[in-house]
C-alpha positions in Angstrom: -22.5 -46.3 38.0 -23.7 -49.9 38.5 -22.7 -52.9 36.3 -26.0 -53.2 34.7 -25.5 -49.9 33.6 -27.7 -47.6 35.6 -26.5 -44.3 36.6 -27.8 -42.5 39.9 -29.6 -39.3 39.0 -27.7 -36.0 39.8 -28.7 -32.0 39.4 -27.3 -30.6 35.4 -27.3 -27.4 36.6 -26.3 -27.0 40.2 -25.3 -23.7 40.1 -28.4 -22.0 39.5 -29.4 -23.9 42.2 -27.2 -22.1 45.3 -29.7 -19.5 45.7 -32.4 -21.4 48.0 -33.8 -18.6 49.8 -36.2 -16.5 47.1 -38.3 -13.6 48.6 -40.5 -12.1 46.2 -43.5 -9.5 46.4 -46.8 -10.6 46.2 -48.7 -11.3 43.1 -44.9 -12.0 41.6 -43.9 -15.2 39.6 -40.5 -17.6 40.8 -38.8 -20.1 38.8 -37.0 -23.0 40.2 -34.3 -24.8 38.8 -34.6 -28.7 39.0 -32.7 -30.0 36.3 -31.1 -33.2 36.3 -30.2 -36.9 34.7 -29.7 -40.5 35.2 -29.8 -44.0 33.4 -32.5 -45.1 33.3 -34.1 -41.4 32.8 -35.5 -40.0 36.6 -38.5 -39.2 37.5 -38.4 -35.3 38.9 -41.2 -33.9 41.4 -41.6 -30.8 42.7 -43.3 -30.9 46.3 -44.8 -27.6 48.5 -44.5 -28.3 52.1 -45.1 -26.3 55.0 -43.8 -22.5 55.5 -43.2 -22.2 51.7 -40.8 -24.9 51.5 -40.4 -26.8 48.1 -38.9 -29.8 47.6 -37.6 -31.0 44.4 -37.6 -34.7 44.2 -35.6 -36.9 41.6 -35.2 -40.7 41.6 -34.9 -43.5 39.5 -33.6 -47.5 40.1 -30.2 -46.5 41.0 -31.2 -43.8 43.3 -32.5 -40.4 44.4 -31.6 -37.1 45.1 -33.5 -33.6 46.7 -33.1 -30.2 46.6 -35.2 -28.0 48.8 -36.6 -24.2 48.0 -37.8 -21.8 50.6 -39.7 -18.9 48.6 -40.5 -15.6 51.2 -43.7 -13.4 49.9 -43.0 -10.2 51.0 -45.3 -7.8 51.0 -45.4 -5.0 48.0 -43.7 -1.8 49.2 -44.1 2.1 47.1 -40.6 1.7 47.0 -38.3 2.3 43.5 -35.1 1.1 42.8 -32.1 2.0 44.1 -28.4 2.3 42.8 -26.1 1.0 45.7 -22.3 1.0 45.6 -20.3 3.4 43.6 -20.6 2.4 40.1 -21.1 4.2 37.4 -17.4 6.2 38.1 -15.5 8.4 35.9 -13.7 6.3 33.1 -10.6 7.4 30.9 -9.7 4.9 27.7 -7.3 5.2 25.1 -8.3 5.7 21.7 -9.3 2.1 20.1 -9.7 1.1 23.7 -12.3 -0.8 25.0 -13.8 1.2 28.1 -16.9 -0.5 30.9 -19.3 1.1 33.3 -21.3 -1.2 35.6 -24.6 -0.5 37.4 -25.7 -2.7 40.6 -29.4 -1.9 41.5 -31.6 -3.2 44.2 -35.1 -3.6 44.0 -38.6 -5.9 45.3 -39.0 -7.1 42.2 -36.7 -7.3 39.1 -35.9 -3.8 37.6 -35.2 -2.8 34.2 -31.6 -1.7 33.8 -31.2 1.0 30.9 -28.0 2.9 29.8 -28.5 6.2 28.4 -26.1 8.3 26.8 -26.6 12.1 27.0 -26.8 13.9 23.6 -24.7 16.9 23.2 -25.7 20.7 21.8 -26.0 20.3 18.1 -26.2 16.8 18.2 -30.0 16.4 18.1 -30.5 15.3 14.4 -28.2 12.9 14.3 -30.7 10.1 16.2 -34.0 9.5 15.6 -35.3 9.1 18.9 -34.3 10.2 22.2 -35.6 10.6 25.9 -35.5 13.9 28.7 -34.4 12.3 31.7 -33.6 16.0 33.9 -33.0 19.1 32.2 -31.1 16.9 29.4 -32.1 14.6 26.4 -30.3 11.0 26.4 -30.6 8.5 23.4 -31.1 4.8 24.3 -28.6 2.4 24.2 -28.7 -1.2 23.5 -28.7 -3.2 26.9 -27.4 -6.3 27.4 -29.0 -9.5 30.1 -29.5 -8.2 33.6 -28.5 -10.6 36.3 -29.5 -11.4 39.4 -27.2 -11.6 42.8 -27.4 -13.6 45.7 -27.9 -10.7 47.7 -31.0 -9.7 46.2 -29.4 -7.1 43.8 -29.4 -6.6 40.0 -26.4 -5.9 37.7 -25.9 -4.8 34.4 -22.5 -3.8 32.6 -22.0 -1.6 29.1 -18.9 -2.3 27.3 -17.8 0.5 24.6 -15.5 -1.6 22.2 -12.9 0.3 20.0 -13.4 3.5 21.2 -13.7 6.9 19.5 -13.6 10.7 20.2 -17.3 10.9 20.0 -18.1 8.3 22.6 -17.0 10.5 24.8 -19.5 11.9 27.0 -22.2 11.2 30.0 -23.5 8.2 30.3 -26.1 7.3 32.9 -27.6 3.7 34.2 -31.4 3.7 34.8 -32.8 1.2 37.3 -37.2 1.2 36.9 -39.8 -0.6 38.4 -43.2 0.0 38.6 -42.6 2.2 41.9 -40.2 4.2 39.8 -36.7 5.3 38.6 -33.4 6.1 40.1 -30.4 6.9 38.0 -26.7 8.1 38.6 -24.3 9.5 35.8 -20.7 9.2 35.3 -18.4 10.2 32.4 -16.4 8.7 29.7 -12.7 10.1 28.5 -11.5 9.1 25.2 -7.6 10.1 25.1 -6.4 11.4 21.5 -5.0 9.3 19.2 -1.3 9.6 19.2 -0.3 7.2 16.2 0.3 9.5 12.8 -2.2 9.1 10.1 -1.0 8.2 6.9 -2.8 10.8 4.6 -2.9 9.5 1.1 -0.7 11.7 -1.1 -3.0 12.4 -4.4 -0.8 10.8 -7.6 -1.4 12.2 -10.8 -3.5 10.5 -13.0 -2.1 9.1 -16.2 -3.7 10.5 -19.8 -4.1 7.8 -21.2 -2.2 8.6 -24.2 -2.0 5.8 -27.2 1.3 4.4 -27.5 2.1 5.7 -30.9 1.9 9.3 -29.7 4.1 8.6 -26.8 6.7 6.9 -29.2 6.6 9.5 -32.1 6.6 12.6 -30.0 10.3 11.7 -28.6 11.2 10.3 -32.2 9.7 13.6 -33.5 11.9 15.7 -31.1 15.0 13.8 -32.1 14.5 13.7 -35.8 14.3 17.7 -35.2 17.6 18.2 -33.5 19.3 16.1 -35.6 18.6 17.6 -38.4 19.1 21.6 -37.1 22.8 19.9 -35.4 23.6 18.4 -39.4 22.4 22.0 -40.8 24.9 23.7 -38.2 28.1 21.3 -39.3 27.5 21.7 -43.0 27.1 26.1 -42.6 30.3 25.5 -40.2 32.0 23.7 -42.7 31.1 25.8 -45.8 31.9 29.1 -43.7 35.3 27.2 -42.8 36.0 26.9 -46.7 35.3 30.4 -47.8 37.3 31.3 -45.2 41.0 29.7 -46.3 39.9 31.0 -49.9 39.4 34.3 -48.7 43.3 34.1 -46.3 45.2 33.9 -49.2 47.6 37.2 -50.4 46.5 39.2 -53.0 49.7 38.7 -55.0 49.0 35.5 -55.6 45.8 35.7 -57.1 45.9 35.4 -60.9 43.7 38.4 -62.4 40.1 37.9 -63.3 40.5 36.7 -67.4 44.4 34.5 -66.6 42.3 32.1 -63.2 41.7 28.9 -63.4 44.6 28.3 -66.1 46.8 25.7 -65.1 46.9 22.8 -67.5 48.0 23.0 -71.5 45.7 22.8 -74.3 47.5 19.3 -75.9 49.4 17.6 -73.6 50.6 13.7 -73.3 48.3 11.1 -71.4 50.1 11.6 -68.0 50.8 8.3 -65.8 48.4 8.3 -63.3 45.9 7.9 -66.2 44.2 11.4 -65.9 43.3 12.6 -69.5 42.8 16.8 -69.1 45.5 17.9 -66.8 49.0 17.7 -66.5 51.1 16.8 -63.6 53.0 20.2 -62.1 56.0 19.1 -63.0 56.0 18.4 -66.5 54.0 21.3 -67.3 57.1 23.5 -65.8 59.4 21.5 -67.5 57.5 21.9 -71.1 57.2 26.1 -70.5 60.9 26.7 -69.9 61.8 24.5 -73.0 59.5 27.0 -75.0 61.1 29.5 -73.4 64.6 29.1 -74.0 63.7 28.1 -77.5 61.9 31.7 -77.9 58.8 30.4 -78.4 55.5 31.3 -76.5 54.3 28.8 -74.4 51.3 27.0 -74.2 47.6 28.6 -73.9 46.9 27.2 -70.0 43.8 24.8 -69.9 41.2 26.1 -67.6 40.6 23.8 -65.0 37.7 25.4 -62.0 39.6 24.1 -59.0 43.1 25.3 -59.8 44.1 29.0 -59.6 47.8 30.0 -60.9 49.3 33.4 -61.2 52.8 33.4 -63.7 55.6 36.2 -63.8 58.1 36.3 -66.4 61.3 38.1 -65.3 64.2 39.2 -67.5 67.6 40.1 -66.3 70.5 42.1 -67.8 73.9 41.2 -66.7 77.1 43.0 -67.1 78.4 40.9 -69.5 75.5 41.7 -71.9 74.0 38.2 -71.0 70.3 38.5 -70.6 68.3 35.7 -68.7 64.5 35.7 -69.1 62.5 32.9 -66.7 59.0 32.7 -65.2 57.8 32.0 -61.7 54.6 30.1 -61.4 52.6 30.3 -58.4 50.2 27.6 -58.7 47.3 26.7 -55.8 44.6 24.2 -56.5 
């Protein structure tokens, strides 16, 4: 760079520019590559010269620069392509792998590279078009850019990204010109895949019940065993009852017409404030007084809850004494 500012020219893309010996059939086209840039902006020229030499010219104030061509017209040969080296070969992958085949093809004039993938029994309707290359039908795959070698050769490559059980297969690469076709196969291996699949386990699916009927059915089944659990304690407890009555000796039962007499017909207003009975003791007390006064005693009150059953025993002594007194079995 100068101080003014100028900049001598120089090539933008040199290399595309290493192959400078081009052969090419007759009636063919060639491109050369002559791309380059300088301050102030260079000129470029593209000169023939003798022997089918071109010379591509750039210059501008600070400078110049040349590149020379040699282009070689051969003549047209009834010759197709042909695969050299030993790709396609046999590829293995893992499963979600990425797997590659390459295809190197030589040829007078640029061929068209093609993968194909050979479809298998069974498999026909599942493409919508496909191509009988042998005894075999292949569907097409997309291709991607073909590139040129120094050595005159062509190469393509397929990549197979994430791979699957049903990539598995032959593939083929198909190298055309207007002479013809050559092809050669090789075969893909996609290992299993060893990782356990998590199979979703099917949940039930909620009823969409309302919320009152999921709160009263368990209030409901509650209210119902409480109540049959209060039925059983009260039968217990009445059975329980019936049961002491029922225990107690016949001989102190009163009969039928004397039960439930236990309290006199006139009595004082005991202590405790009751007004219709009598306390035990002072009804005891007021009987043998009648008693040893010869009188009868008095007509028992009937009361429901209290059950009594009274003897009267008299005794003749030897000395011509004679005791009369009552026993009074009383149970409320």
């Amino acid at each position: 760079m100068q101080k003014n500012g100028e900049v001598r020219p120089r090539f933008t893309q040199p290399s595309k520019m290493r192959k400078r010996v081009i052969a090419r059939p007759v009636g063919s086209s060639v491109r050369l590559k002559c791309a380059a840039s300088g301050n102030p902006r260079p000129d470029i020229n593209l000169m023939p010269k003798h022997s089918g030499k071109y010379t591509c010219h750039v210059s501008n104030k600070a400078g110049e620069i040349n590149a020379t061509y040699k282009v070689e017209v051969i003549q047209r040969t009834n010759s197709k392509p042909i695969l050299t080296g030993t790709h396609p070969v046999n590829t293995t992958v893992d499963y979600g792998g990425t797997a590659s085949f390459q295809c190197k093809v030589r040829s007078d004039v640029k061929p068209v590279i093609q993968w194909l993938k050979r479809v298998e029994p069974g498999d026909e309707n599942k493409f919508n078009s496909t191509i009988e290359v042998g005894d075999h039908r292949f569907v097409v795959l997309p291709t991607g850019e073909v590139w040129s070698r120094p050595d005159g050769s062509y190469l393509n490559k397929l990549l197979i990204a994430r791979a699957k059980e049903e990539d598995a297969g032959m593939y083929i690469c198909l190298g055309a010109n207007t002479m013809g076709y050559s092809f050669r196969s090789a075969y893909l291996t996609v290992l299993p895949d060893l990782k356990p699949q998590n199979k979703a386990v099917p949940t039930a699916s909620s009823p969409g019940l309302p919320w009152p009927v999921i709160i009263g059915i368990p209030a409901g089944v509650a209210f119902i065993l409480g109540t049959a659990l209060l039925w059983f304690c009260q039968s217990k407890r009445t059975c329980s009852s019936s049961s002491s009555s029922s225990a107690l000796p016949t001989a102190q039962r009163l009969p039928a017409p004397n039960r439930d007499r236990a309290c006199p017909a006139v009595t004082p207003q005991p202590a405790n404030g009751d007004k219709d009975c009598l306390s035990y003791e002072d009804y005891i007390a007021h009987q043998q007084l009648l008693l040893a006064q010869g009188g009868a005693g008095l007509a028992p009150k009937v009361y429901p809850k209290i059950y009594t059953d009274i003897h009267t025993h008299t005794h003749s002594h030897v000395d011509g004494k004679v005791h009369q007194h009552q026993h009074i079995h009383y149970q409320c």
